[in-house]
C-alpha positions in Angstrom: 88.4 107.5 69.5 89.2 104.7 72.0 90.3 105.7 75.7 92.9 102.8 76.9 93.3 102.6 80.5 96.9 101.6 80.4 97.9 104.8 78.6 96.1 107.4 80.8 98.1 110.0 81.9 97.7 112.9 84.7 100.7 115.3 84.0 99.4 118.3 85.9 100.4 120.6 83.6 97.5 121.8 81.9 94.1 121.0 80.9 94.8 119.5 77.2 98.6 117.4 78.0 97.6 113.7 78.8 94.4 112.5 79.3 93.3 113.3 83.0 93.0 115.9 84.5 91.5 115.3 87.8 91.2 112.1 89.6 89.6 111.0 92.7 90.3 107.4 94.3 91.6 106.0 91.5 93.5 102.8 91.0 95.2 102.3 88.0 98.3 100.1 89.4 96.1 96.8 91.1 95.1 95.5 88.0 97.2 97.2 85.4 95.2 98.0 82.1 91.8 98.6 84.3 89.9 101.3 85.8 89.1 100.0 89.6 88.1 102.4 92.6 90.8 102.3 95.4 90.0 101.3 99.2 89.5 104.0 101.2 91.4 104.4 104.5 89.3 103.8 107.1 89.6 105.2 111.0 91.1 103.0 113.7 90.6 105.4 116.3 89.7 108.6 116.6 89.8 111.8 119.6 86.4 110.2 120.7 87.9 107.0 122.1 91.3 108.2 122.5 91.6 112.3 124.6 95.0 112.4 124.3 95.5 111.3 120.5 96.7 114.0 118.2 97.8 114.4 114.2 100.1 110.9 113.9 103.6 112.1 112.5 105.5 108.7 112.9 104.8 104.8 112.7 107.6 102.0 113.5 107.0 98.7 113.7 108.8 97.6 117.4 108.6 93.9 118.9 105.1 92.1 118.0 103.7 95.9 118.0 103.2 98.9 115.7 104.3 102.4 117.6 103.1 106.5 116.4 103.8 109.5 117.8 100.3 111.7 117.8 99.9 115.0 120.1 101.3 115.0 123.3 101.8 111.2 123.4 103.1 107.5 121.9 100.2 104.9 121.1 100.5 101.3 120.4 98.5 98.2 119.2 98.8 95.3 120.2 99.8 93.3 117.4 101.3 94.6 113.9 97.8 94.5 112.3 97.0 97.8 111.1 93.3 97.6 111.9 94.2 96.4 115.3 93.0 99.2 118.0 95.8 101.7 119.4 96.2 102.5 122.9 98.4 105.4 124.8 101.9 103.7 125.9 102.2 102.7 129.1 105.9 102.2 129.6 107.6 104.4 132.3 110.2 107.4 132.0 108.0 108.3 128.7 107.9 112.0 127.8 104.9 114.3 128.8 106.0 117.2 125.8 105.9 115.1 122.2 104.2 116.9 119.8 103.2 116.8 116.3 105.7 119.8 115.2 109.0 118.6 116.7 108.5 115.1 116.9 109.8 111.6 115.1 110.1 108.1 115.4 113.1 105.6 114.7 114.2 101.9 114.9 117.9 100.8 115.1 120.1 97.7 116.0 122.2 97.0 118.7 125.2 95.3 118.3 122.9 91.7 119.4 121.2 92.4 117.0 118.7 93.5 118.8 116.3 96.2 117.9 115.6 99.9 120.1 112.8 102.4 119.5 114.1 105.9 119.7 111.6 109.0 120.3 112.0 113.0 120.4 110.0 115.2 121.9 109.9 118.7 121.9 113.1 118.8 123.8 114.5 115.1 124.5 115.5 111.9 123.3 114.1 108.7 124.5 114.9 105.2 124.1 112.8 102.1 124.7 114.6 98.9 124.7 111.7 96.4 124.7 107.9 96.8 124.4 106.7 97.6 128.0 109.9 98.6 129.2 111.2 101.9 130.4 112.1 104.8 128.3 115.9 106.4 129.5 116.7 109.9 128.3 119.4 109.8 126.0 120.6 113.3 125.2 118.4 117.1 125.8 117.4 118.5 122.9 116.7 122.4 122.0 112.7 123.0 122.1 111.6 124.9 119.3 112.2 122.8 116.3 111.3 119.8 114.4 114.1 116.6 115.7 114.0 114.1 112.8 115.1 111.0 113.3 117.3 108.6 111.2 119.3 105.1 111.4 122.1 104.8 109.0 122.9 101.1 108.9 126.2 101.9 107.2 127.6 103.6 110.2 125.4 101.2 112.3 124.4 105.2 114.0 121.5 107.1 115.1 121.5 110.2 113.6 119.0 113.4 114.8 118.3 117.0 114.5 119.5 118.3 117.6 118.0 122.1 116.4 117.6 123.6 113.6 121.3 123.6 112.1 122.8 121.0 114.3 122.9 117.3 113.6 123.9 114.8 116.2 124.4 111.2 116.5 125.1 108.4 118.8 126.6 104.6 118.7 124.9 101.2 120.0 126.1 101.9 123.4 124.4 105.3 123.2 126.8 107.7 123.2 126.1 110.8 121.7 128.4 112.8 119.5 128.0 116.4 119.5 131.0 118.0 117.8 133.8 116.9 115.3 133.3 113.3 113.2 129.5 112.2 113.2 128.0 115.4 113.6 126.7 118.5 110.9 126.8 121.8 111.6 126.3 124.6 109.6 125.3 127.7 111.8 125.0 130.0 108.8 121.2 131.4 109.5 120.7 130.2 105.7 119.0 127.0 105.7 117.0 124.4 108.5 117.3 121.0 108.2 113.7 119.5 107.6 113.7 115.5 106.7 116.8 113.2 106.8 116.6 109.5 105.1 119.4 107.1 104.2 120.6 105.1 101.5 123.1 102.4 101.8 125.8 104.8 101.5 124.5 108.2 102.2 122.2 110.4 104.6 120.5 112.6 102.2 119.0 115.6 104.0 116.7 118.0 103.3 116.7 121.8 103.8 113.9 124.5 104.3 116.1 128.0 103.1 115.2 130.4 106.3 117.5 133.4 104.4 117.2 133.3 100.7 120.6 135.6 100.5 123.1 133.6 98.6 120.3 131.2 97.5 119.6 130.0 94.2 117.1 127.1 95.0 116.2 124.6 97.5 119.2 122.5 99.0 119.0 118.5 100.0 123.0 117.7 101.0 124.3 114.2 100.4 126.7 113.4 104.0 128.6 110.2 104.7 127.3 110.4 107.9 131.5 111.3 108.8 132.8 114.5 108.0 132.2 114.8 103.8 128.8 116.4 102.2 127.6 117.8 99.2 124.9 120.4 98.6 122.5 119.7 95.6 120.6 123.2 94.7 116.9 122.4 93.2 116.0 125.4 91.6 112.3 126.8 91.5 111.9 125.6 95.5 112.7 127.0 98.4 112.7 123.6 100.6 112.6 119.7 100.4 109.8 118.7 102.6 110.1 115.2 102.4 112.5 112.8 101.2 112.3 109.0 100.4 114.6 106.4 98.9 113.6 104.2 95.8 115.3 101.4 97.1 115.3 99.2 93.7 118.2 102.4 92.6 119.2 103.3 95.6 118.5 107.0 94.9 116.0 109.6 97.0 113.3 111.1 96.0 112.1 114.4 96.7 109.1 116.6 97.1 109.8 120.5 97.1 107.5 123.0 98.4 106.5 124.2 95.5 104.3 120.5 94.9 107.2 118.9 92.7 108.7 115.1 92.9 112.3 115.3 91.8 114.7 112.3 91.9 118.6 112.4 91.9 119.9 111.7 88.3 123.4 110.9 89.4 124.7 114.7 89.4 121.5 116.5 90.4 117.9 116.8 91.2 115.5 116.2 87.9 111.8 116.3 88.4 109.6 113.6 87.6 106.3 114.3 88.1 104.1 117.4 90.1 100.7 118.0 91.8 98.2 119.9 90.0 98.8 123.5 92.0 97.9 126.2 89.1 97.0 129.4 91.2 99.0 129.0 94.4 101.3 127.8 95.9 100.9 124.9 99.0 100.7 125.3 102.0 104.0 125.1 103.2 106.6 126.1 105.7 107.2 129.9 106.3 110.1 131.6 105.2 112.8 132.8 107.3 111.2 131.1 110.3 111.8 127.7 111.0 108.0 126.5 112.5 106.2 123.3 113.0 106.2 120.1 110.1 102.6 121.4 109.3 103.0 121.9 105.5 100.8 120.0 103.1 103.3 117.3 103.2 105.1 115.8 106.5 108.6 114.8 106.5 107.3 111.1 107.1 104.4 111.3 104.3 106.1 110.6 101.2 107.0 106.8 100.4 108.3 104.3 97.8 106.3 101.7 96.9 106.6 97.7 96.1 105.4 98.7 92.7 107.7 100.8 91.9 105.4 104.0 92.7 105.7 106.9 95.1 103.0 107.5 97.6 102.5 111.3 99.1 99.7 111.8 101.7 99.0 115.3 101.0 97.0 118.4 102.6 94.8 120.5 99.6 94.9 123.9 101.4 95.9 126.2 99.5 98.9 128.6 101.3 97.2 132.0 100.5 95.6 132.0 104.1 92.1 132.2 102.5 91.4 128.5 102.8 91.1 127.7 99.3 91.6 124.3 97.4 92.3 123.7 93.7 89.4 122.2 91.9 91.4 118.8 90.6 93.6 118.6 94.3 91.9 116.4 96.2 93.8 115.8 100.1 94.4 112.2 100.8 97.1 109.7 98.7 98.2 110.6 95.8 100.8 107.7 93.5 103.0 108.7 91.2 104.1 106.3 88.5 106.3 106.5 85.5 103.6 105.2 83.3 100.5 107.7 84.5 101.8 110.2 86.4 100.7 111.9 89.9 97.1 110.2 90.2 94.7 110.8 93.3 95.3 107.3 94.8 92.6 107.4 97.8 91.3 109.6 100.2 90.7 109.5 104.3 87.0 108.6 105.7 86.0 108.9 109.1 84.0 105.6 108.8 85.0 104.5 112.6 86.3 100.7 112.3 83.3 98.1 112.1 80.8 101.5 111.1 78.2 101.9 108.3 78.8 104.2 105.8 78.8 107.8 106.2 81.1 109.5 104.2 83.4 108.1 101.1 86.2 110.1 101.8 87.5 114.0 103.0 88.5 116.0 100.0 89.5 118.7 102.8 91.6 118.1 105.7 93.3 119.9 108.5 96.6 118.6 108.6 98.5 115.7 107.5 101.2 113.5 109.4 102.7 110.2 108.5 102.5 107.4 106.0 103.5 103.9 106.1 103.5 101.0 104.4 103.1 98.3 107.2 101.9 94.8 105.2 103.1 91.4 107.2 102.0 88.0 107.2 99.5 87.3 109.7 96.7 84.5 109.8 94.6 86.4 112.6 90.5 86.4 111.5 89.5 89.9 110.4 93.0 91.1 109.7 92.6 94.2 107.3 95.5 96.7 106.4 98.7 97.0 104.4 98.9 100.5 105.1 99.0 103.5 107.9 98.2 107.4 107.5 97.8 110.1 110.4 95.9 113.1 110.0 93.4 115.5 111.5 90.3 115.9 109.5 86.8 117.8 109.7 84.0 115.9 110.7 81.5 118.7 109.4 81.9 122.2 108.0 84.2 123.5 110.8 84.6 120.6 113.7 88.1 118.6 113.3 89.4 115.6 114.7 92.6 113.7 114.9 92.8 109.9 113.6 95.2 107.1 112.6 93.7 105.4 109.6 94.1 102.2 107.4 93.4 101.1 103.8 90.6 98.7 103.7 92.6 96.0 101.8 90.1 93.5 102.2 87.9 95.9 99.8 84.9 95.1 101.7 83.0 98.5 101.7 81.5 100.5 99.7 83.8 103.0 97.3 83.1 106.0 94.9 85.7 107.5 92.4 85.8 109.0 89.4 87.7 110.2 87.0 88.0 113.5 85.0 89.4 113.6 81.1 91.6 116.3 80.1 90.0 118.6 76.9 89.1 116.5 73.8 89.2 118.7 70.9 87.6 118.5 68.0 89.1 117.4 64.5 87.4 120.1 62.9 86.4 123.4 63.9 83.4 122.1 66.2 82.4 118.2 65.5 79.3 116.8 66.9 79.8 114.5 69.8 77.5 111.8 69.2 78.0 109.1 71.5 80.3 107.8 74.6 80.4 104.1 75.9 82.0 102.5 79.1 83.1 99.0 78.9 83.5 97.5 81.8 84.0 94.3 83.9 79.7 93.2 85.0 78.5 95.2 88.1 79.2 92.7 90.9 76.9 94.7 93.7 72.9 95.7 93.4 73.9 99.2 94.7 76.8 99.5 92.1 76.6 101.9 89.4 78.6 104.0 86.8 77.7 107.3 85.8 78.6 109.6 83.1 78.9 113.3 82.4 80.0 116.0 80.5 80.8 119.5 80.0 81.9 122.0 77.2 81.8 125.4 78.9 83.9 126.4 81.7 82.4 128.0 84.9 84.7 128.6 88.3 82.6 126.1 90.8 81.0 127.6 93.4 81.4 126.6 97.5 79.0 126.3 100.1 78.2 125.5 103.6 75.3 123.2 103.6 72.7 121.7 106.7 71.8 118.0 105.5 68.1 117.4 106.6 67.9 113.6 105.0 70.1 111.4 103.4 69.0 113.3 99.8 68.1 117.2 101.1 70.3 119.4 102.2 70.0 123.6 102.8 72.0 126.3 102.5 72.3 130.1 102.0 74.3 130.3 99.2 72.2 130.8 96.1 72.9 127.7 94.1 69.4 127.5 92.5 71.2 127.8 88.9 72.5 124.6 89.4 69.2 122.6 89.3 69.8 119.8 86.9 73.6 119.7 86.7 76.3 118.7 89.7 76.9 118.5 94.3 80.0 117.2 95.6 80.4 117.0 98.9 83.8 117.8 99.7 83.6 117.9 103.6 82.2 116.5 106.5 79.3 113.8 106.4 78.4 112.4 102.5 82.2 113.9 101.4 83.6 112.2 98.3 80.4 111.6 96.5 79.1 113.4 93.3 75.1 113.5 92.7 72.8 114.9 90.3 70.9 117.8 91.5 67.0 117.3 91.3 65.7 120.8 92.2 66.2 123.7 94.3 63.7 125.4 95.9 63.2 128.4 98.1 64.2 131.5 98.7 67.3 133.4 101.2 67.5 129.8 102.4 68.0 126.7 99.8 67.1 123.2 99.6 68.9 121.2 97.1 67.3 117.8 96.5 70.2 114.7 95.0 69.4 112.3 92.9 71.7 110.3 95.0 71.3 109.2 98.4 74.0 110.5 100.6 74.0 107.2 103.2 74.8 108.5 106.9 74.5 112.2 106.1 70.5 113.0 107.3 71.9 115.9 110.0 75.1 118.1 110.7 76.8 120.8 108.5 79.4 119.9 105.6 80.9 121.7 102.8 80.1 121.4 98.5 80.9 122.1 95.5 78.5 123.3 92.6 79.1 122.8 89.0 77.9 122.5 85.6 78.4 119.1 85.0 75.2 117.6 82.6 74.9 113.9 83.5 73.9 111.8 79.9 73.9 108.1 81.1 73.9 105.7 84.1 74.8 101.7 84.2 73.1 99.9 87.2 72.5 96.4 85.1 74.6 93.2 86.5 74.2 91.8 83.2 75.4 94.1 80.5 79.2 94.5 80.2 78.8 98.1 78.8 77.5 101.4 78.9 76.1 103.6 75.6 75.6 107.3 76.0 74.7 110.2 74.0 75.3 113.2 73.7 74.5 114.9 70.3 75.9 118.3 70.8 78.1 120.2 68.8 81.7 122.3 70.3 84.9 122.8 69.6 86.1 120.5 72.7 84.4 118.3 75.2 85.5 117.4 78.7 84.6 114.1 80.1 83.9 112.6 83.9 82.9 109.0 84.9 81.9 108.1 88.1 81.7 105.1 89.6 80.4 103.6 93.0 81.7 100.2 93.6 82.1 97.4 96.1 84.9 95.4 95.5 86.9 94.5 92.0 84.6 96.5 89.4 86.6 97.6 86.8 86.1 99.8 83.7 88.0 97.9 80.4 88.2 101.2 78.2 86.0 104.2 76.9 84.7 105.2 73.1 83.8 108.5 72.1 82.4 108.8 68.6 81.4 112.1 66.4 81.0 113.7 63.5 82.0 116.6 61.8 79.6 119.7 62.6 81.9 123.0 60.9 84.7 122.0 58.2 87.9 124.3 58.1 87.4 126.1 54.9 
């Protein structure tokens, strides 16, 4: 049988429907029809350069300058280049109490034309008129809840979430309207406003249900922005987390607490596509208590593409409070697309900006913030970036920091991704797998490579906390010595997002695992992995062939398939072949 690129599909749903089932940094849109590893986004600063940064929840684009609210403070670059450095605003009468729960950024037009950056904080409003000017208070605000912000150019308004069931608004000339026409208020202790976006015509906002009496669902209402709105019940949620307008239909999308894109049909909410969550449910925002915008997705973290994809930077963790992930849930950005469903897109690194190598991306991560698709024409030397994400990550088994990062679009570093197939059954009862080949576009890199591997039992893969003591030794106390020969991924802290063979393990109590791989940057510190029994059957390091032939020669009922692949720039993999035979006939 012949795998085709262009008709992979992840549908979430099971481990037979489609043909993936677990994806790591995976592009399938840049060169559709191809298998290519995606950038990684990269660090532009981090806590260690910047004390006051925290968790970015909001990027704007303001005057020659890129704007984000993170921890107690607003940061800016210097230029709209999204590897440019960030540095804590300087302009006076800013607030001292923003904060990664309650806060949001916005951009509207003055009557001139002319364009104002809006903040809230905790308990204010804030407007900066020109870069380097001084912020004026614009209304108070009540503390204790999260104060979206959004411009509805139809109304030429500012709309914001003046607490949890009150929606404000004010003109150009900033005058806020707090009752009657232009304002929402439904002080019914049933649902919390969460995220608000507009379309030409509409504010579409989202609710968290804080009182499920009387509730069938979760409820985004459609509002004119006037007087007039309509509630829209999804049922199987309890809240929209984050909205986001597909701007070639003019309709929103939504993502639901329970890990589900829906987008408006006309007369409802029809879902489209959903993360792989099997066991539990995300983390997400606690019932009857409106808290802090700390679920796996952020308000701000869920965009529509150029392509004519959605883009969701999203948090693993489990919300069963025992910290656990879901084997094919990676954290990072995840695209959806008609054509191949929710795909893990690419994950965060904390390679500092100009840095060598030392991890290929967090599958875990603290907490996620915003996401922004930033991409303008510049001729400036170096310039590298379409993209912005916030987050707070781990940089070992336990340590976290905070970090505004960018994709490396110039696709100058070093990637790894792979790819998992779905269950390939046999025709018969059990068929011998004979042989699997890779085609792919010549290795352009000496250190690139492709590896193959398979599996046709299922095991639950065991976590550890490991010690690194070189680039290809690590330790730990977990007894993982029955994974000699099989598969390590490092799934936090230094070496993250890499896969390797395991050459031995030796000792006793305490552990040493030796990789086949070398783990670049990782020779000290602790970080977290992921045993399993994945047997590896072929590797392609040659610049000169065009293809890959592996074999496999062993008989089941099903086979499950994962390629991996560590490239530098535009590899791509054309298609896959898996041949067999029959091994037991149906009587």
């Amino acid at each position: 049988m012949r795998i085709n690129p262009s008709e992979l599909v992840q549908t979430n749903r099971s481990d037979t429907l489609g043909s993936l089932w677990s994806t790591w940094n995976i592009d399938l849109q840049d060169n559709e029809g191809k298998v290519r590893v995606s950038p990684r986004f990269r660090i532009n600063q981090q806590t260690s350069d910047l004390a006051n940064l925290g968790c970015p929840v909001a990027f704007k684009r303001f005057g020659t300058s890129i704007y984000t609210v993170a921890g107690a403070a607003i940061f800016v670059n210097s230029t709209m280049e999204n590897n440019n450095a960030f540095v804590q605003d300087a302009s006076s009468g800013g607030d001292v109490d923003y904060d990664p729960d309650y806060s949001d950024l916005e951009t509207f037009n003055l009557d001139d034309n002319t364009d104002v950056l809006a903040a809230t904080s905790n308990d204010a409003l804030r407007t900066l008129n020109n870069p380097g000017g001084t912020w004026t208070l614009r209304d108070t605000l009540s503390s204790g809840s999260p104060h979206k912000l959004v411009f509805f150019k139809k109304l030429n308004r500012l709309y914001y979430a003046q607490n949890e069931h009150l929606i404000n608004s004010m003109d150009v000339d900033f005058t806020p309207a707090d009752t009657g026409d232009f304002t929402l208020d439904w002080n019914d202790g049933r649902v919390d406003v969460i995220d608000m976006k507009a379309s030409t015509d509409f504010i579409w906002i989202g609710m968290n249900q804080s009182n499920f009496m009387g509730s069938e669902g979760a409820a985004i209402w459609r509002w004119d922005g006037i007087a007039t709105f309509k509630e829209f019940i999804i049922k199987g949620a309890v809240g929209v987390l984050a909205i986001t307008i597909d701007f070639t239909r003019d309709i929103p999308i939504v993502m639901c607490d329970n890990g589900v894109l829906y987008e408006f049909n006309g007369g409802g909410f029809v879902e489209i596509g959903r993360l792989p969550y099997t066991k539990h449910l995300p983390k997400g925002i606690v019932i009857s208590s409106l808290t802090a915008n700390n679920s796996f997705i952020h308000p701000n973290g869920l965009i529509y593409s150029k392509n004519g994809t959605v883009l969701a930077l999203i948090n693993n963790l489990n919300g069963d409070n025992a910290g656990t992930i879901e084997e094919n849930l990676p954290s990072g950005v995840w695209e959806w697309s008609r054509e191949h469903g929710f795909v893990h897109k690419a994950p965060l690194t904390y390679d500092p900006l100009s840095s060598s190598i030392t991890d290929y991306g967090q599958n875990r991560v603290s907490r996620v913030g915003a996401l922004a698709e930033i991409n303008l024409h510049s001729t400036t030397a170096g310039r590298d970036g379409t993209m912005l994400a916030g987050a707070t990550i781990y940089t070992d088994a336990t340590t976290t920091t905070s970090a505004i990062f960018y994709d490396n679009s110039l696709d100058t570093i070093q990637k790894y991704g792979y790819l998992v197939t779905t269950k390939i059954f046999s025709g018969e009862i059990e068929d011998t797998w004979q042989k699997f080949y890779v085609r792919h576009k010549k290795l352009l890199d000496s250190d690139d490579h492709i590896v193959v591997k398979y599996r046709q039992d299922e095991t639950p893969p065991v976590e550890a906390t490991i010690t690194w003591t070189s680039a290809t030794t690590f330790t730990t106390t977990t007894d993982v010595s029955a994974y000699a020969n099989y598969e390590v991924e490092v799934i936090q802290g230094k070496g993250s997002g890499k896969c390797s063979k395991i050459v031995s393990v030796t000792g006793s109590g305490t552990y040493t695992v030796t990789t086949q791989e070398t783990f670049t940057g990782a020779t000290s510190g602790t970080a977290k992995a992921r045993f399993q029994f994945w047997k590896e059957i072929g590797k392609q390091t040659s610049q000169i062939q065009s293809y890959l032939q592996t074999s496999i020669n062993n008989p089941s009922t099903w086979i499950q398939l994962k390629i991996c692949m560590q490239f530098e720039g535009e590899d791509e993999i054309d298609d896959f072949i898996l041949t067999s035979d029959t091994h037991k006939a149906a009587d």
